[in-house]
Rosetta silent file (secondary structure, phi, psi, omega in degrees, C-alpha in Angstrom):
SEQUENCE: XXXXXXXXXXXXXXXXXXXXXXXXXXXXXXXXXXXXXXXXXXXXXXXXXXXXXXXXXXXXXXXXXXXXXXXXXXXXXXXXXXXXXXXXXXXXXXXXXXXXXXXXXXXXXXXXXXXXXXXXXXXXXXXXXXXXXXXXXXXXXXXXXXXXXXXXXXXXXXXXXXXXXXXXXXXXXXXXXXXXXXXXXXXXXXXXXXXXXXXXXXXXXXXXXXXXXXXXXXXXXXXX
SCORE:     score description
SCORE:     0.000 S_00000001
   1 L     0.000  132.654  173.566  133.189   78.704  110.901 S_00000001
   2 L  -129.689  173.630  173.183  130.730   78.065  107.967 S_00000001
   3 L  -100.984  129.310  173.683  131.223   75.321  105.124 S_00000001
   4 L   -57.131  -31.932 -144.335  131.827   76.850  101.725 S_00000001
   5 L  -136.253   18.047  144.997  130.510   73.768   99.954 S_00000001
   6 L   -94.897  154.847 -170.002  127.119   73.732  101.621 S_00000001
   7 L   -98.207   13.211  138.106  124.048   74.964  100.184 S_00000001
   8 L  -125.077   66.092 -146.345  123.573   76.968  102.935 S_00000001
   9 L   -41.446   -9.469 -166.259  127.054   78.472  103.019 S_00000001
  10 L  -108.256    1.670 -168.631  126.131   81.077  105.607 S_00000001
  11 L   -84.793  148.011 -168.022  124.885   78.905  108.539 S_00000001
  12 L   -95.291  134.326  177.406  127.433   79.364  111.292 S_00000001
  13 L  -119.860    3.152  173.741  128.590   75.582  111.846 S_00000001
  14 L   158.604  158.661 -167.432  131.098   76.526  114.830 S_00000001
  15 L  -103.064  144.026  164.423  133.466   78.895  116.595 S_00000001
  16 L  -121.536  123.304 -174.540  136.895   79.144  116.897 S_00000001
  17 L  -105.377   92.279  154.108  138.509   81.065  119.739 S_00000001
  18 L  -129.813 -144.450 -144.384  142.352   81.682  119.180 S_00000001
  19 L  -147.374  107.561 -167.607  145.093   83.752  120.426 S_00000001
  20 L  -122.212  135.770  172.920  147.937   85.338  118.142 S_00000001
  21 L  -120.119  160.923 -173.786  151.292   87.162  119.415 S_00000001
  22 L  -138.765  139.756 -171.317  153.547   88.793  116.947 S_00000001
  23 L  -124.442  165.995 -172.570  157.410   89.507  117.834 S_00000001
  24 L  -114.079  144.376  158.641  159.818   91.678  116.483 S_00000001
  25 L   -43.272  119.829  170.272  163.478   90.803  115.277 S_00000001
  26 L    93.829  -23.755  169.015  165.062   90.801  119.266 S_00000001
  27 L   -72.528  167.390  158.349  161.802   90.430  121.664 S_00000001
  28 L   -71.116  142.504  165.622  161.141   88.318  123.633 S_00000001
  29 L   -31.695   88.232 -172.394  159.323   85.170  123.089 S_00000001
  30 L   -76.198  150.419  148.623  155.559   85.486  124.646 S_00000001
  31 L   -66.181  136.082  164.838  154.126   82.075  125.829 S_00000001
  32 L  -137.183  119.277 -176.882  150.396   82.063  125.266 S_00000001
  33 L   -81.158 -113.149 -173.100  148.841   80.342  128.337 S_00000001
  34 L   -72.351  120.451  172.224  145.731   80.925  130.040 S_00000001
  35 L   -74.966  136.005 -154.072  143.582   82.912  128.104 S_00000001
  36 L   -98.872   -0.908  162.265  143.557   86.088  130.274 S_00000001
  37 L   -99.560   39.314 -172.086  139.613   86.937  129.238 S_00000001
  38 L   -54.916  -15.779  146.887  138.089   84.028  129.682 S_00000001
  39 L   -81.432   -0.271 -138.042  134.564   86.144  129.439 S_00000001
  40 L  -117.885  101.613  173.782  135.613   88.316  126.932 S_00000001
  41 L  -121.617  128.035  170.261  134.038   86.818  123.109 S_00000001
  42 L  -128.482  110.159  149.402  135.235   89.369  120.137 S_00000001
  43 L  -132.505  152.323  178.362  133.476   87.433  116.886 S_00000001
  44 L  -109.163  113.122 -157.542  133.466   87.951  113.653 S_00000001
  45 L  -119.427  128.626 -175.446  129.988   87.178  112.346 S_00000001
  46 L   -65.961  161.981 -153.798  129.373   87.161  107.920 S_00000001
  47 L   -89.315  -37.295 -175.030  126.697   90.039  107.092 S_00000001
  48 L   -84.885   46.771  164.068  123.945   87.004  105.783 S_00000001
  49 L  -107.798  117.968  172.836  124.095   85.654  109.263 S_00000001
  50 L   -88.306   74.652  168.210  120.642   87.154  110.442 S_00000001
  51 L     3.092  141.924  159.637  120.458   87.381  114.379 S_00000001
  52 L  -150.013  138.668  177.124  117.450   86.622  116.626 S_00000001
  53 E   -79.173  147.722  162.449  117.219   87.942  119.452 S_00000001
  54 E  -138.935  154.848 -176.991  116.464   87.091  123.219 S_00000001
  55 E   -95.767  106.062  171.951  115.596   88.412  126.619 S_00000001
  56 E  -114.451  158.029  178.384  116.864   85.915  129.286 S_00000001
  57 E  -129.438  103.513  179.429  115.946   86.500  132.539 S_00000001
  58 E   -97.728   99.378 -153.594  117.711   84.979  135.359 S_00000001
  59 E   -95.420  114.037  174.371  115.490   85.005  138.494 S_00000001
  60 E  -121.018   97.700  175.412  117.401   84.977  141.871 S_00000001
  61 E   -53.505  -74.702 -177.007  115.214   83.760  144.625 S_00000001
  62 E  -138.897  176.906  169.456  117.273   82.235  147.716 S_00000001
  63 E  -154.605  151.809  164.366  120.586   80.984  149.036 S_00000001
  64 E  -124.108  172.883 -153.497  121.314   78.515  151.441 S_00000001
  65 L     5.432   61.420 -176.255  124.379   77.934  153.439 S_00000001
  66 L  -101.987  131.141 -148.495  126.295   80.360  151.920 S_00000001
  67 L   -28.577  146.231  165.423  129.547   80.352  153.502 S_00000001
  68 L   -77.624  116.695  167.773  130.102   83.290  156.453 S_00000001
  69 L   -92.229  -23.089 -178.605  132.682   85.926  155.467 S_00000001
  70 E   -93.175  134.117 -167.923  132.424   88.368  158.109 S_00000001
  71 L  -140.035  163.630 -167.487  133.088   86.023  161.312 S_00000001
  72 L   -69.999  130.452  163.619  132.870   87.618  165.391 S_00000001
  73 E  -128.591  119.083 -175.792  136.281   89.211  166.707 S_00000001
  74 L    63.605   54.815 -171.545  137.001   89.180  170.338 S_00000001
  75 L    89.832  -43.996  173.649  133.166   88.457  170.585 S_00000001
  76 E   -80.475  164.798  179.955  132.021   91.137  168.516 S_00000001
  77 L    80.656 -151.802 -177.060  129.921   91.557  165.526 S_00000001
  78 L  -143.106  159.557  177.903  128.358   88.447  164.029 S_00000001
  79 L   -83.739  100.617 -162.175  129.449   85.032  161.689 S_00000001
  80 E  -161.115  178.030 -179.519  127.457   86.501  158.271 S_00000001
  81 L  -159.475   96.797 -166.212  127.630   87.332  154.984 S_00000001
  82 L   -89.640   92.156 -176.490  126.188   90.535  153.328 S_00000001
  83 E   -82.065  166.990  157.466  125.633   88.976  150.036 S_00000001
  84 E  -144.484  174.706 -178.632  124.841   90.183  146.655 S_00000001
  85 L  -102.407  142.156  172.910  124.955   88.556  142.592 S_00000001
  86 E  -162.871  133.842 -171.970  127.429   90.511  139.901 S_00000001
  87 E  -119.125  140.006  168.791  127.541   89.892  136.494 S_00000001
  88 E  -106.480  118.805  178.122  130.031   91.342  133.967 S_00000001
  89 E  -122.001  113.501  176.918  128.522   91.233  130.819 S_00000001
  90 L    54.279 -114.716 -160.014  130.704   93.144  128.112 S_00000001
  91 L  -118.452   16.719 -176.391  131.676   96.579  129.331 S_00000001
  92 E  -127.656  166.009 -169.984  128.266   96.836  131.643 S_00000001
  93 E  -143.069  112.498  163.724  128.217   95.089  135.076 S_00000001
  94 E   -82.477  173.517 -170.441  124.583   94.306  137.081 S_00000001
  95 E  -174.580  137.363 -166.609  124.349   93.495  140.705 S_00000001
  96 L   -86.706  167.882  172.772  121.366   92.265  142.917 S_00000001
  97 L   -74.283  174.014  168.840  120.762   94.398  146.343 S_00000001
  98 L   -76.865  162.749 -178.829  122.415   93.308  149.447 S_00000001
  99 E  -156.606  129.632 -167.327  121.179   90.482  151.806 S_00000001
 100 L   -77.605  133.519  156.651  122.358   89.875  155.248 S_00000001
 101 L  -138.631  113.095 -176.453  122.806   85.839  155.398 S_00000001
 102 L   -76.340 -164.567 -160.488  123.136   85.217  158.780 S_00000001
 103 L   -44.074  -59.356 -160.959  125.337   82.095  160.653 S_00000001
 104 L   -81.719   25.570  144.288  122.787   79.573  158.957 S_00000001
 105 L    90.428   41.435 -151.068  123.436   81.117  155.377 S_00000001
 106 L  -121.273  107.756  153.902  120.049   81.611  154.603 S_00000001
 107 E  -161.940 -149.206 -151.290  118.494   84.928  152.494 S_00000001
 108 E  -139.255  126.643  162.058  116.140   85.808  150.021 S_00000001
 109 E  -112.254  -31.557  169.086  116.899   88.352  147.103 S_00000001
 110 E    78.027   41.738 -166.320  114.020   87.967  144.847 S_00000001
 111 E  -119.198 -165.593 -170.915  115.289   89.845  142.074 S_00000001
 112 E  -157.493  129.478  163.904  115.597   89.186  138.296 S_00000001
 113 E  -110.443  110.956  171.579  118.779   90.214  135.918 S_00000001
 114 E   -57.975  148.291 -161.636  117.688   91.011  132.195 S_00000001
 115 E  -144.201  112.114  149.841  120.489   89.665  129.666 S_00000001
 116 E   -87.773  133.812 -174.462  120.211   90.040  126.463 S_00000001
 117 E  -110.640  164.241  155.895  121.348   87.201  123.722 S_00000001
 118 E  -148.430  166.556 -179.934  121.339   86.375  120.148 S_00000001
 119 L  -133.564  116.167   79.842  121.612   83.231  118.032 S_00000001
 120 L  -112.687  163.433 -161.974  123.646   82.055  116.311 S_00000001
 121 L   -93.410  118.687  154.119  125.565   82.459  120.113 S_00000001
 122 L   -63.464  114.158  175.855  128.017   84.985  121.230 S_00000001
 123 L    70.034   31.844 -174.629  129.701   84.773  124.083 S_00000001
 124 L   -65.961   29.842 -171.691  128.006   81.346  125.273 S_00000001
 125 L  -150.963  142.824  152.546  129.379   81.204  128.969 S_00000001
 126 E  -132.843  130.180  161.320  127.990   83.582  132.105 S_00000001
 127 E   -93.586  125.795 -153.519  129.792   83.615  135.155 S_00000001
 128 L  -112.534   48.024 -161.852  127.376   84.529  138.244 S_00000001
 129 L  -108.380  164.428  175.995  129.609   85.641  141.236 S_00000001
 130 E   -74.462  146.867 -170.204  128.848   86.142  144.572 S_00000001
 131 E  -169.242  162.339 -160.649  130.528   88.380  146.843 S_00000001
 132 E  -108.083  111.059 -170.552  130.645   89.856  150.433 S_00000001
 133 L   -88.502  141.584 -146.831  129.714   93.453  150.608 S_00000001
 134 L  -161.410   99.154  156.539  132.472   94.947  153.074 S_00000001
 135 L    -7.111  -48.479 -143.892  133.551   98.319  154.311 S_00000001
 136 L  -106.960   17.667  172.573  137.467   97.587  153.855 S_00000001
 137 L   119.108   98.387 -164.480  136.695   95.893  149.980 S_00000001
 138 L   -43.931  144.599  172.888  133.765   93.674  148.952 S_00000001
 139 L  -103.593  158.116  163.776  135.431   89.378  149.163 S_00000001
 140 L  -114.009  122.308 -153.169  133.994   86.949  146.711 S_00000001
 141 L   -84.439  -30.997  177.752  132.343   84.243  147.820 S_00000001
 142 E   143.338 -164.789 -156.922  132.724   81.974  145.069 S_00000001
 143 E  -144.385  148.263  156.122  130.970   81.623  141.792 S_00000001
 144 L  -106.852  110.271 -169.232  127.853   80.173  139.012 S_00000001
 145 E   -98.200  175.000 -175.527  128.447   79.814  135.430 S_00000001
 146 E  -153.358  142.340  165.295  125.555   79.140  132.910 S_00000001
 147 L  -107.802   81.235 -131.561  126.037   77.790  129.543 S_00000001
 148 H   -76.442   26.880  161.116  123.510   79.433  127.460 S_00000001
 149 H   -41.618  -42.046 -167.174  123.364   76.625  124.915 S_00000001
 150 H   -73.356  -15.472  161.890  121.193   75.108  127.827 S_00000001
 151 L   -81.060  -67.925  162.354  118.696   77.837  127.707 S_00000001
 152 L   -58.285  123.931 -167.755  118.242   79.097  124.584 S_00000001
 153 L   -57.449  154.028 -165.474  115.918   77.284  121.839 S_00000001
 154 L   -98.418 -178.141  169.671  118.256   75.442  119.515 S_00000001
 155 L   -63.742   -8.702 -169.207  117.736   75.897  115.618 S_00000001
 156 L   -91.035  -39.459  179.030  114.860   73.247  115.268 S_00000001
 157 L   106.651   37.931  152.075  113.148   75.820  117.961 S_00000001
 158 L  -110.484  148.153 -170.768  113.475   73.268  120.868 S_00000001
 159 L   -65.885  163.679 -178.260  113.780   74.823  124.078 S_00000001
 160 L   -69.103  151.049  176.842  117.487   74.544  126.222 S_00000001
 161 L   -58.773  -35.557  176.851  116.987   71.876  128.711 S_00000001
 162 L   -82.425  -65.606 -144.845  117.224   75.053  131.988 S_00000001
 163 L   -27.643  101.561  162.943  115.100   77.279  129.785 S_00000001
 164 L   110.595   13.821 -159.050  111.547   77.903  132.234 S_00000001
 165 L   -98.017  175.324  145.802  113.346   75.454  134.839 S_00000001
 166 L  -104.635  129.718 -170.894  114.001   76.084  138.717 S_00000001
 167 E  -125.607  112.044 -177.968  117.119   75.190  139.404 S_00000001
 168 E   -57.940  133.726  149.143  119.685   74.999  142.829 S_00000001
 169 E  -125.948  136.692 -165.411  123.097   76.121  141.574 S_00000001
 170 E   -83.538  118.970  168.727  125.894   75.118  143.810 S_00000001
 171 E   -63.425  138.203  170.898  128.318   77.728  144.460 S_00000001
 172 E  -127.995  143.833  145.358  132.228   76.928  144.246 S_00000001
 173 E  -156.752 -150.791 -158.413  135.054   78.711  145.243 S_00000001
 174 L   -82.958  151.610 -166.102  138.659   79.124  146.673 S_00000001
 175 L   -73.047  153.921  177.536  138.770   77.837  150.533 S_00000001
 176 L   -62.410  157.281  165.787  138.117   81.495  152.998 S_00000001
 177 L    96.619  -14.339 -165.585  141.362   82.531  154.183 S_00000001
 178 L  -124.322  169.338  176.588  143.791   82.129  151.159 S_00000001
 179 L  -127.910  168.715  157.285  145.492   84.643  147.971 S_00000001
 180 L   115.108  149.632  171.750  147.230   83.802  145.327 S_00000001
 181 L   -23.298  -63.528 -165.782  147.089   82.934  141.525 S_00000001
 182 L  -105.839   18.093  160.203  144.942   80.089  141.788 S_00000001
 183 L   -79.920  -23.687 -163.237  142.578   81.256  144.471 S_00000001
 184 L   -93.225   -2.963 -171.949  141.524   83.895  142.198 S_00000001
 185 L  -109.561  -17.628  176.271  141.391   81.642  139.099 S_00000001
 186 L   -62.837  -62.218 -173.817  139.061   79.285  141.552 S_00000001
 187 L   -87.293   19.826  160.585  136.836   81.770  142.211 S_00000001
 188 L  -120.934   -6.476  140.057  136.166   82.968  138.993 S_00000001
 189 L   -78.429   49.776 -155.643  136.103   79.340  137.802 S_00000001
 190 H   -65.549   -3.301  166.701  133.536   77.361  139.609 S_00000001
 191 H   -54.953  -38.437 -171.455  134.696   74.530  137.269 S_00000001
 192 H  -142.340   57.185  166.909  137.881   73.554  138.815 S_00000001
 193 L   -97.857  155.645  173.379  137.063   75.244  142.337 S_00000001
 194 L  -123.891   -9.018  174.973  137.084   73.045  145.304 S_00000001
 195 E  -117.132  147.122 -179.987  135.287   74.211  147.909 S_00000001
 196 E   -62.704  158.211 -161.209  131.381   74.385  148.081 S_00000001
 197 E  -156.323   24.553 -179.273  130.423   77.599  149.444 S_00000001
 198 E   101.520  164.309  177.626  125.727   77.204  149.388 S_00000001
 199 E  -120.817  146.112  130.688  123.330   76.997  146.810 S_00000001
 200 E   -76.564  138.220  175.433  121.452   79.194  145.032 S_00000001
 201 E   -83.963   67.249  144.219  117.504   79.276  143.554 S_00000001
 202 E   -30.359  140.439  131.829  117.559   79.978  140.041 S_00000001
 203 E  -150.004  144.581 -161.342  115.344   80.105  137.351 S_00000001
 204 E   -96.580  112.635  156.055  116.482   80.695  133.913 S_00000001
 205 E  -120.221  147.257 -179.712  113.898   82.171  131.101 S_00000001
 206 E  -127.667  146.324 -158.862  114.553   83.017  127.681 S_00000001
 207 E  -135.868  123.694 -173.351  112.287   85.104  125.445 S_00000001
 208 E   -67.351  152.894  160.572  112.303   85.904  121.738 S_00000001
 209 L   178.477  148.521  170.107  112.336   89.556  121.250 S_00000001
 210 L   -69.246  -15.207  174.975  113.670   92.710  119.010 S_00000001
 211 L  -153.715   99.262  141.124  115.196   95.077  121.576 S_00000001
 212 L   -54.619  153.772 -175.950  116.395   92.832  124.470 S_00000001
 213 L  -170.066  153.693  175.381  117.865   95.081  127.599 S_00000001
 214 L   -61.888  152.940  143.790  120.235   95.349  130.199 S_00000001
 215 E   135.242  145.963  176.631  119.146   95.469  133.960 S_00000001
 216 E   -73.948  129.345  172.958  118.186   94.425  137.275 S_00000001
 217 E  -154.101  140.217  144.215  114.478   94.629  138.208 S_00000001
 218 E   -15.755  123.162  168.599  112.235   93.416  141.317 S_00000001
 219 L   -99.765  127.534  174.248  110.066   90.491  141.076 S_00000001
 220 L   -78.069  168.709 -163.427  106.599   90.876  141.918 S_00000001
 221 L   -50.041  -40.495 -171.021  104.831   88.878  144.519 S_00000001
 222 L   -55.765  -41.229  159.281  102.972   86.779  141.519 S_00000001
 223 L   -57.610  -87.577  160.396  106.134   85.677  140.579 S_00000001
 224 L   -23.181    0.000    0.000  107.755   84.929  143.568 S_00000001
């Protein structure tokens, strides 16, 4: 949305995200619910809105208690969780290595996922989720959203309140053990999820730059 009857007519002053169905003489009637993309942003941006670019980097240290998915049968095996982080970003999808977190929930990945942004802001929600790497079909552990209003320098060029911060973010998802509609909208929601499932070590940076990129990379020891 811009205002026509401002004198700078081209400044984006807000978004609107809706949803249109079209029927024929004789269809049926669609309902429009849920939105079924909730990650999914298709804008339509005016040609004198001039981008700026950013690099964020989302630094994944540790996790604590995060919940055990794999649990001992008839004795065997172990109570664990071989986690990793997976991000859907548009059509490309990153993912941290694996990390055994044994009984007390506890591992280390030390990794970093490059994101690239622009402002005025696209797409202003990342979902973060966690999941249980598995022979018989990786589970999901639950989930971390980011808003990146909170990151990204605003138009005066002050930084987002996370930008450079270390942060825990508390995992949510659907209780272990259950299906169903709204397990799967839990744990892809960490918003209206109910059960706590561990923390994560974040830290969020964002960085001005002209060619921004996709990708997972190691953090060296100076970092860490």
């Amino acid at each position: 949305m811009s205002n026509p009857e401002s004198e700078n007519f081209g400044e984006v002053t807000g978004q609107l995200k809706f949803s249109i169905t079209i029927c024929g003489e004789g269809d049926e009637q669609v309902g429009i619910e849920d939105d079924p993309n909730p990650e999914k942003e298709d804008v339509i941006q005016p040609p004198q809105v001039k981008p700026v670019f950013y690099q964020l980097r989302f630094r994944f240290f540790s996790a604590q208690n995060i919940v055990p998915m794999d649990t001992k049968t008839f004795g065997m095996g172990a109570n664990k969780t071989d986690a990793y982080v997976k991000l859907e970003y548009k059509t490309s999808k990153l993912k941290t290595k694996i990390e055994i977190c044994p009984e007390n929930g506890e591992c280390h990945w030390n990794q970093e996922m490059l994101v690239p942004a622009q402002v005025p802001i696209i797409g202003g929600r990342l979902v973060f989720k966690i999941y249980d790497d598995d022979l018989t079909g990786d589970e999901i552990v639950g989930a971390i959203n980011y808003d990146l209003k909170d990151i990204i320098p605003d138009a005066n060029g002050k930084p987002g309140r996370l930008n450079n911060k270390f942060d825990w973010k508390n995992i949510y998802g659907a209780p272990v053990g259950h299906s169903g509609k709204m397990v799967d909208k839990m744990n892809n929601n960490p918003e209206i999820a109910s059960l706590w499932k561990g923390r994560i070590l974040v830290q969020c940076v964002a960085e001005e730059t002209e060619k921004p990129l996709l990708k997972v990379n190691n953090l060296d020891e100076d970092t860490i």
